[in-house]
N, C-alpha and C positions, 0 to 999 in steps of 0.2 A: 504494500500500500504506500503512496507518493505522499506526500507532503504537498499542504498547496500553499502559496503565497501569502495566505490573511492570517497564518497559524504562527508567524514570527510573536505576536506581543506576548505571549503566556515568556516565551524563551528571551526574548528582549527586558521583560519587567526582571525575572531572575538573575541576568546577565547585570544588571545596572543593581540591584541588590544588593550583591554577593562580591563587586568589582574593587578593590580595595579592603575585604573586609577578611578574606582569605587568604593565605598564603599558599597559592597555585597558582597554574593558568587557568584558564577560562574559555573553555572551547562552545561557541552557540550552535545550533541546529535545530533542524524542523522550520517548514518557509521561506529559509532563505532563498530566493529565486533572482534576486537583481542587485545591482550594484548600489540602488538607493536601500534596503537592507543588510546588506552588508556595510555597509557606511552607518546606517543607527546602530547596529550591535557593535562593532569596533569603539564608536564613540559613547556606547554604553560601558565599556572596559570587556569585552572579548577580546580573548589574545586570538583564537583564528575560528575560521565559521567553516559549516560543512554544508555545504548544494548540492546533494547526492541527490536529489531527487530532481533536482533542475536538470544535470546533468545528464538521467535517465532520461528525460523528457525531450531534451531541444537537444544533446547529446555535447558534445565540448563547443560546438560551432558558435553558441552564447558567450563563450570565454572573455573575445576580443572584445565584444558589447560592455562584460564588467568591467573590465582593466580599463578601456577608455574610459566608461563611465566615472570609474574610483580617480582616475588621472585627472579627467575634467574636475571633478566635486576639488581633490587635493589643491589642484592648481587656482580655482576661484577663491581659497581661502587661505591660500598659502604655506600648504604642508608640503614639507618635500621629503615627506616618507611614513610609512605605516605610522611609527614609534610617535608622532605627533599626534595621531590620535591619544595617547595616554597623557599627554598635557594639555589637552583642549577642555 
């Protein structure tokens, strides 16, 4: 069974929870399907997200779609790399 896109907040609200409060990483999943969700969960404090079901879905050919996506979002606000997310 896939995961669908609208199932990100239950795993977003936990992710910003928990982020600072443990001493672990913090891996999100379930929903993530685009690079504007992966963009809230990182800047919720996920250290890395899982799209296995997007992947099953649209198959890697989405890939380029997220990386530009996350480049555009980084570059309007002036990240110049993952690890900005954790001081944002």
């Amino acid at each position: 069974m896939f995961s669908n896109d609208s199932e990100y907040l239950h795993t977003l609200r936990w992710v910003a929870l928990l982020a600072g409060k443990i001493n672990c990483d913090i891996a999100a999943s379930t929903g993530i399907h685009n690079h504007e969700t992966v963009i809230k969960q990182l800047l919720a404090g996920a250290d890395v997200v899982h799209m296995v079901s997007a992947f099953y879905k649209h198959h890697f050919d989405i890939l380029p779609q997220i990386i530009n996506g996350i480049d555009s979002w980084m570059t309007k606000h002036n990240f110049s790399n993952i690890s900005d997310f954790k001081d944002y």
